[in-house]
C-alpha positions as CSV (number, residue, x, y, z in Angstrom):
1,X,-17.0,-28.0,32.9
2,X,-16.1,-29.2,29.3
3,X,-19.2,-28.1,27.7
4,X,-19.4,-25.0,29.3
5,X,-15.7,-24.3,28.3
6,X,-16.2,-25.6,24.7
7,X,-19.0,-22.6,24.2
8,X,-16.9,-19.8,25.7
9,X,-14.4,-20.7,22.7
10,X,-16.6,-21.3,20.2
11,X,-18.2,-18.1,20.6
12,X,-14.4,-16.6,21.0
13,X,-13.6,-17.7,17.8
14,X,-16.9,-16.8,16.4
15,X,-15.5,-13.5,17.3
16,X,-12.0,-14.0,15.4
17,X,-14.3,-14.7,12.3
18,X,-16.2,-11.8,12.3
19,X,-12.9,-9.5,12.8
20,X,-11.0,-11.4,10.2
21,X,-13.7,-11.0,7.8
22,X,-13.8,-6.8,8.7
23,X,-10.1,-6.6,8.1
24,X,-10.0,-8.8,4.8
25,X,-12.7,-6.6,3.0
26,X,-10.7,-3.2,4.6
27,X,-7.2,-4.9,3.8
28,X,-6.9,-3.3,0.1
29,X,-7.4,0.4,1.3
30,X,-5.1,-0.3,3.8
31,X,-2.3,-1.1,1.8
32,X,-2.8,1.6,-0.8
33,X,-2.5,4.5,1.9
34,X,0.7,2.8,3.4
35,X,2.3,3.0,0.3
36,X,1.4,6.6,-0.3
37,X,2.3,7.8,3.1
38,X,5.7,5.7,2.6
39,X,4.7,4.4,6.1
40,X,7.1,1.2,6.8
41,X,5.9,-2.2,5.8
42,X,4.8,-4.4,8.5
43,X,4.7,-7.8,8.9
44,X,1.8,-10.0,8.8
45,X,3.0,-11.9,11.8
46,X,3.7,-8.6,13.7
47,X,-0.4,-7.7,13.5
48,X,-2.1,-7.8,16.8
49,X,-5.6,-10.1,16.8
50,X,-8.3,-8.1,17.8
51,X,-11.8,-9.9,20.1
52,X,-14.8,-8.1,19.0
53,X,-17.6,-8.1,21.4
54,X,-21.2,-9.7,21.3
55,X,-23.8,-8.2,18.8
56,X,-27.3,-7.6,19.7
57,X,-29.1,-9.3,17.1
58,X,-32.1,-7.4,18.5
59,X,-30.7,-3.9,17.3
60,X,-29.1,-3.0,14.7
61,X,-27.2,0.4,16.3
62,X,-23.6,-0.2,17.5
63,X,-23.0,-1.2,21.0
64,X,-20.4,1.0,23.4
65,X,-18.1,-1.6,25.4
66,X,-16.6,-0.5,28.6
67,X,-13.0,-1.3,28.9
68,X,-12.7,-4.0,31.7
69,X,-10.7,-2.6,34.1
70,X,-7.6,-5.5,35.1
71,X,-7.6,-6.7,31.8
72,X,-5.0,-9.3,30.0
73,X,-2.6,-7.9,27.5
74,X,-4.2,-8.1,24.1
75,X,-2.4,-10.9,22.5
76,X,-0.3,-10.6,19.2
77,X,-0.3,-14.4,18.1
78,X,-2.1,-17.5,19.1
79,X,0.1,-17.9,21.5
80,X,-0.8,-15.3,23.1
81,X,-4.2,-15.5,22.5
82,X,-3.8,-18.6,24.3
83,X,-2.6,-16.7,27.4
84,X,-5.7,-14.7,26.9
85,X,-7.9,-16.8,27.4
86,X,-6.3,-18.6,30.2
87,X,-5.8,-15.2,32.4
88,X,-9.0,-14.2,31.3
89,X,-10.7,-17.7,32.4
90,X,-8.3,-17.1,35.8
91,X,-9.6,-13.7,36.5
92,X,-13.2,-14.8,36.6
93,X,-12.7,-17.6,38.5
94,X,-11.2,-15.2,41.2
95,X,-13.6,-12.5,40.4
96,X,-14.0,-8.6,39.9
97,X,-13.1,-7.8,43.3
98,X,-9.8,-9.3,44.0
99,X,-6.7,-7.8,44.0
100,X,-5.0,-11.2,43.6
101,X,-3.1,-11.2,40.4
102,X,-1.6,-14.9,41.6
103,X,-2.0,-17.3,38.6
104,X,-3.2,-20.8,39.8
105,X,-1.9,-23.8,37.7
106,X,-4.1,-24.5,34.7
107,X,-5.3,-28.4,35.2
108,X,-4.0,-30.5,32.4
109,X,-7.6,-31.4,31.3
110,X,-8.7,-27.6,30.4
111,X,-4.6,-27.0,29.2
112,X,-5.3,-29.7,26.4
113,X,-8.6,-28.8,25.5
114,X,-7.8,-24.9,24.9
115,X,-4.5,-25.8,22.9
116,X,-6.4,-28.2,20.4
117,X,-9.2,-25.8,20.2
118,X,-6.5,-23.1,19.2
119,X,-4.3,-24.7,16.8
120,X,-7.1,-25.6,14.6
121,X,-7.2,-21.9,14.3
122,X,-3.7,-22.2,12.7
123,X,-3.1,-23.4,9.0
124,X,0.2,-24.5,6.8
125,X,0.7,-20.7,4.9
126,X,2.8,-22.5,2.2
127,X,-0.1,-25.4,1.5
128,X,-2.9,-22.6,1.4
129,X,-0.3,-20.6,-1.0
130,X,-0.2,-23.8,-2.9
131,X,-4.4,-24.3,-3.1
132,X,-4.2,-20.7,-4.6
133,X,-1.3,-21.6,-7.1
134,X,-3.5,-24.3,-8.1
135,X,-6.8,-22.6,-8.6
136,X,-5.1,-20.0,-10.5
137,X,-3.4,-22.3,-12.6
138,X,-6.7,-22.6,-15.4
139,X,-7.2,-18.9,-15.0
140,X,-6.3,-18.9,-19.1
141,X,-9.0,-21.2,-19.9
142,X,-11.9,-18.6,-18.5
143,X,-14.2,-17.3,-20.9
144,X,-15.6,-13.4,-21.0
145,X,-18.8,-15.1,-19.2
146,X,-17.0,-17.3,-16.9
147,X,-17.6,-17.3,-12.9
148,X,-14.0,-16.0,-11.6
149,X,-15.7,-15.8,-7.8
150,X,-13.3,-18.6,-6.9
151,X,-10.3,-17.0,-8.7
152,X,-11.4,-13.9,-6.8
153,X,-10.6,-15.3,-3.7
154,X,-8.4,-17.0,-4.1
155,X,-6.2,-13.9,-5.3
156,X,-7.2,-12.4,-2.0
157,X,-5.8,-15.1,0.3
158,X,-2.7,-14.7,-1.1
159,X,-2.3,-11.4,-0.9
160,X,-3.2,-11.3,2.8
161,X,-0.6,-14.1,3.1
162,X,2.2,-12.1,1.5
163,X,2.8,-8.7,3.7
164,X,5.1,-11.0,5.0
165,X,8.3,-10.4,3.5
166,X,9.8,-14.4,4.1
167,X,6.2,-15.6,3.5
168,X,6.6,-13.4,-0.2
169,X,10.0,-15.1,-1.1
170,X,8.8,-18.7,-0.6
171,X,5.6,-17.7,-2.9
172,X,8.1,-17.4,-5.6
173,X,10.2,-20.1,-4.5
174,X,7.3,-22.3,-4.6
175,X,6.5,-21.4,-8.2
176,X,4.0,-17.9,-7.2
177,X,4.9,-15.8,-10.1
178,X,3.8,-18.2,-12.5
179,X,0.4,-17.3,-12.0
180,X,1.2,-13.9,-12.9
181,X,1.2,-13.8,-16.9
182,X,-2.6,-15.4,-17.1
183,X,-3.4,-13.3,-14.8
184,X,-2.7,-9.9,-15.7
185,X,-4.2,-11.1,-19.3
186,X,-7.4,-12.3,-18.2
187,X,-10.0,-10.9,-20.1
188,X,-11.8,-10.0,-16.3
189,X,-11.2,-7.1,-14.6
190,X,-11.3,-8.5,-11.8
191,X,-8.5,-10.9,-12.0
192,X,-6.3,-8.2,-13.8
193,X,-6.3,-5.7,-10.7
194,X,-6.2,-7.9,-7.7
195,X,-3.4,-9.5,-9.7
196,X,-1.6,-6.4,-9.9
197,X,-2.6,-5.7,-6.4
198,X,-0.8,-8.8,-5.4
199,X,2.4,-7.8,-7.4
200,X,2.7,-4.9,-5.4
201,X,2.4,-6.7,-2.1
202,X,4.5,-9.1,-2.7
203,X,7.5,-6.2,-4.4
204,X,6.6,-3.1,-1.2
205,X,10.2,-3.1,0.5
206,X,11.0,-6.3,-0.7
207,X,14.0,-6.5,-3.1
208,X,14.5,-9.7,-3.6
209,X,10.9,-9.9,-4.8
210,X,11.5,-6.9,-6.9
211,X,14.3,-8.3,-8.9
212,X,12.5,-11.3,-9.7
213,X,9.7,-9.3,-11.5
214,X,12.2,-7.5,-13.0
215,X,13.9,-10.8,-14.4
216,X,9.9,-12.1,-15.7
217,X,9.3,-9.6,-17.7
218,X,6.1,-8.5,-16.0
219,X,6.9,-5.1,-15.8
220,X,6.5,-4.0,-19.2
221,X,2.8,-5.8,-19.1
222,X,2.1,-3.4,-16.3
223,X,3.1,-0.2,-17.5
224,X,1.0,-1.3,-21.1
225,X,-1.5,-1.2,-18.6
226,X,-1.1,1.7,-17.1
227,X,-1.7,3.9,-20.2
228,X,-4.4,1.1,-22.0
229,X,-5.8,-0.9,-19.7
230,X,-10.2,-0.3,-20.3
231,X,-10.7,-0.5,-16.2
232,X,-9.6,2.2,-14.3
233,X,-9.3,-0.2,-11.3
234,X,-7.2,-2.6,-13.0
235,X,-4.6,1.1,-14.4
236,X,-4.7,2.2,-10.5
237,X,-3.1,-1.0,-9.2
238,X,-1.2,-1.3,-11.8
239,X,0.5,2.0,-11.2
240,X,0.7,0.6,-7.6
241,X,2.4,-2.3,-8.5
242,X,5.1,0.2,-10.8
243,X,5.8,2.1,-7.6
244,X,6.2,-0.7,-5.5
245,X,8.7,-2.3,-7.9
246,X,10.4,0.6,-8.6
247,X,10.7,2.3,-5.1
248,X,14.3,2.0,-3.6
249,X,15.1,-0.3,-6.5
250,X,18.2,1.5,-8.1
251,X,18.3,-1.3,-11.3
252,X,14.5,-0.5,-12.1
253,X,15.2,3.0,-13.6
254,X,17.5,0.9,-16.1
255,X,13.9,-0.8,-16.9
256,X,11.7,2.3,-16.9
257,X,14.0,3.6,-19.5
258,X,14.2,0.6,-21.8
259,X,9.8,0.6,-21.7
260,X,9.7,4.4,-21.8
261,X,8.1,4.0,-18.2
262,X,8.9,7.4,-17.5
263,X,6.6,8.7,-20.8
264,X,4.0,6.2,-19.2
265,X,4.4,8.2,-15.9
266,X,4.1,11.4,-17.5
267,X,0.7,10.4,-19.3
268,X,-0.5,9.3,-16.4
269,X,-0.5,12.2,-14.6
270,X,-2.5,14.1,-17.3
271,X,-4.9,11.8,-17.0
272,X,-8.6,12.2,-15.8
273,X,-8.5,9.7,-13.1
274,X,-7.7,11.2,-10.1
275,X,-5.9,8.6,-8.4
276,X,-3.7,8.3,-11.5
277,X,-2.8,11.8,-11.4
278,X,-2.1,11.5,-7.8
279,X,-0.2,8.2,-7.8
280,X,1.9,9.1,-10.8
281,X,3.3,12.3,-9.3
282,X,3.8,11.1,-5.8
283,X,6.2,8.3,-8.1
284,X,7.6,11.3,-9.9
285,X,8.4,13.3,-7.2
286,X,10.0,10.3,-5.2
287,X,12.3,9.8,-8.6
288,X,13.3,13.7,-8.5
289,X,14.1,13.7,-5.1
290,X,16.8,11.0,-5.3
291,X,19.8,11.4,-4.5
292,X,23.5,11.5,-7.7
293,X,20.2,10.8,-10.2
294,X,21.3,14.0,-12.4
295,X,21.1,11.7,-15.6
296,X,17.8,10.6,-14.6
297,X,17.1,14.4,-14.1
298,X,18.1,15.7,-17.0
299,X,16.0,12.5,-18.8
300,X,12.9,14.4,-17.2
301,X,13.3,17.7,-17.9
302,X,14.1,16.7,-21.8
303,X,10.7,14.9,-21.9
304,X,8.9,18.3,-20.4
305,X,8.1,17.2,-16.8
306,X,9.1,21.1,-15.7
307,X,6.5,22.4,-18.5
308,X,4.2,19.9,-17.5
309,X,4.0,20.6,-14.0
310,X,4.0,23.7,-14.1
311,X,1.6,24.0,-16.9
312,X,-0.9,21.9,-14.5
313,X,0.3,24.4,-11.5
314,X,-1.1,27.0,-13.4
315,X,-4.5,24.9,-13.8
316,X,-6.9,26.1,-10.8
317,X,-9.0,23.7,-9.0
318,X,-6.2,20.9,-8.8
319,X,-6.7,18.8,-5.6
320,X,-4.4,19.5,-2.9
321,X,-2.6,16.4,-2.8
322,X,-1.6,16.8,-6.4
323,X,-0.2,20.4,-5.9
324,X,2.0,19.4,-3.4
325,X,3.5,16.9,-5.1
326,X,4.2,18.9,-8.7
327,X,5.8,21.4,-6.4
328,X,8.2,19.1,-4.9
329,X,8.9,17.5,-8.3
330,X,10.0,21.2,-9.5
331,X,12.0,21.5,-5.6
332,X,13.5,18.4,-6.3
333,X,14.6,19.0,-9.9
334,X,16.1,21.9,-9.1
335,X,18.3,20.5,-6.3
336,X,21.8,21.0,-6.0
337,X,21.3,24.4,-8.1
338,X,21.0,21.4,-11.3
339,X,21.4,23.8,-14.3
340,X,19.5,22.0,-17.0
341,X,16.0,22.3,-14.9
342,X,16.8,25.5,-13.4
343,X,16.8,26.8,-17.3
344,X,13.9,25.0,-17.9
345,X,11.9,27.0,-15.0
346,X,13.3,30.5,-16.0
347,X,11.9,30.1,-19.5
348,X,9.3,33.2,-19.3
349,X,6.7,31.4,-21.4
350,X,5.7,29.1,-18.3
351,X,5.1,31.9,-15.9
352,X,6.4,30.0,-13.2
353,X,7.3,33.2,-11.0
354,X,3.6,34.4,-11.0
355,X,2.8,30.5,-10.3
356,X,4.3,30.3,-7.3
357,X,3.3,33.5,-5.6
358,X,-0.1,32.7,-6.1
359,X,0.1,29.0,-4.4
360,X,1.9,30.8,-1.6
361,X,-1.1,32.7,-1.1
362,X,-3.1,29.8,-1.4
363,X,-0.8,27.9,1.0
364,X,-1.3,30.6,3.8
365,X,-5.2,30.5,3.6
366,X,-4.3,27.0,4.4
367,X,-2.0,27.1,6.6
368,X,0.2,25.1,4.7
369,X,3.6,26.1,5.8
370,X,5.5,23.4,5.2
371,X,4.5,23.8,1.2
372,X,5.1,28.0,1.6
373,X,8.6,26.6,2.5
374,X,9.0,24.9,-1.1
375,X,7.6,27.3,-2.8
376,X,9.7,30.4,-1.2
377,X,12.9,27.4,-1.7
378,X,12.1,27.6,-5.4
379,X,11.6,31.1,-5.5
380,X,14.9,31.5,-4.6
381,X,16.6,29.3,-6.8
382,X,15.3,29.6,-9.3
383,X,14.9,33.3,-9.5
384,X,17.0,35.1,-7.1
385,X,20.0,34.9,-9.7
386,X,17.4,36.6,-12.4
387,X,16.3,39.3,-10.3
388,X,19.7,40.2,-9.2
389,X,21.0,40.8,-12.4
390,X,18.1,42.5,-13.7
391,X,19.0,44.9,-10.8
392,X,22.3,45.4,-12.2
């Protein structure tokens, strides 16, 4: 009985490999889209495991698995992977058939053997936080034609570690951000985005974590990265890290101020990188759409975010996803009938009016209706007012 029970969970965990190894290389992507959909952040611990079935190694075309009708819950934790197994070991010993759902006491023998085999499954987060601390620690020393494979990595654990806002506090507490300078200076790429990429998983809807980069001094090194950084991967994450910082942080505009983030925002969206573009004006518009901001407003609208956007409005071709969001940075300027943007919109040189009826008509073909809202919203604010006493 023991050796037929030790293969069933080696080939279970086998299986946890193989999906750990899937979501790890899919993790990245992941987190990006959250953060543009302002989805709520979840907790690593709140992830459900997932048991991937057998592979062929005979074909190489993906198999269809039946669901298996009676099944266990699917567990969230190893404890409940533990419960798993042992209803799943339960059902077969009763068989397909049976409508018994009577769980028979687990004999001590196979109770030990399936709770040793599972906590070697688990690991001390804060120690493995530490191995990365330390690895990281020399990233200074590497050369231009140094092997940063096992810097990489190790860059990678902790990030998956981190989603976890309590798990994200003790990484600073145990001395995290140090790692953090080096990092972001490395003359690799690679080190300098999956650094940044680790800043903003550790700041997303944390503010504790958000303040303390604040305090470093690292945000200043990511916005000089934002406009200059030679990798475009390494200016993306940077601009995710920004966000995530700044997001629902009210003492970060004091910061964007003092390092002229918002000009870095601006530039940013006229760059040639998609993802820039898009990135910086979904951080815009979130900015514009705060609310008893006028000061930060008016800030905007004296740096020429109304003629930018809609100078770029009037650009055809623009991707969806950036129109949408230069319109809601002009709705939300304009909130509250604030006068400063209002007169900024009416200026006839930006041909705003003729703008907007146009994306309306490219809204309908879309059936965008939500967006033929905002632009019939600014219509009338910003030029009802006009029309009326041009009438008179």
């Amino acid at each position: 009985m023991g050796a037929a029970l030790t293969t069933k969970v080696t080939e279970k965990m086998e299986r946890l490999s193989l999906v750990k190894n899937y979501f790890s290389s899919q993790r990245s992507d992941m987190r990006e889209r959250r953060d543009e959909q302002e989805q709520p952040h979840a907790s690593s611990s709140a992830r459900p495991l997932s048991i991937e079935g057998p592979r062929n190694s005979n074909s190489t075309e993906s198999q269809v698995l039946e669901p298996i009708p009676n099944q266990p819950r699917q567990p969230r934790n190893l404890q409940g992977l533990l419960r798993f197994a042992a209803e799943t070991a339960n059902s077969q010993v009763q068989g397909p058939t049976t409508n018994d759902t009577r769980f028979n006491p687990m004999d001590e023998e196979r109770r030990q053997f399936l709770e040793e085999a599972f906590s070697s499954l688990c690991c001390n987060v804060v120690e493995e936080l530490q191995k990365g601390i330390k690895i990281l620690s020399n990233v200074i020393d590497l050369g231009p034609e140094d092997d940063t494979s096992q810097h990489e990595t190790a860059l990678e654990r902790i990030a998956d570690y981190v989603d976890n806002t309590d798990i994200a506090n003790d990484f600073y507490k145990i001395g995290g951000f140090s790692i953090f300078g080096p990092c972001l200076n490395s003359p690799h790429s690679s080190i300098r985005w999956r650094a940044a990429d680790v800043i903003a998983e550790l700041a997303q809807n944390n503010p504790f974590c958000q303040d303390r980069f604040l305090e470093t001094g690292l945000f200043p090194i990511l916005l000089n990265m934002i406009d200059t950084d030679p990798a475009e991967a390494a200016r993306i994450k940077a601009l995710y890290a920004v966000s995530c910082i700044v997001r629902e942080n009210h003492m970060s505009l004091k910061y964007m101020d003092i390092n002229d983030g918002y000009s870095v925002l601006l530039r940013a969206m006229q760059s040639s990188v998609k993802k820039l573009q898009i990135k910086s004006a979904f951080l815009l518009c979130s900015l514009c759409n705060k609310e008893n901001i006028d000061d930060l407003k008016l800030t905007l609208v004296n740096m020429g975010l109304v003629e930018q956007a809609t100078g770029l409005l009037a650009i055809g071709g623009l991707l969806p996803e950036i129109r949408d969001q230069l319109l809601n940075i002009l709705d939300g300027l304009t909130n509250n009938d604030f006068l400063p943007a209002l007169k900024e919109c009416r200026r006839p040189e930006l041909y705003l009016k003729s703008t907007l009826e146009r994306c309306i008509k490219d809204l309908k073909e879309e059936e965008n209706s939500d967006q033929v809202d905002v632009c019939c919203r600014l219509l009338n604010k910003v030029f009802s007012e006009q029309d009326a006493n041009e009438e008179r």
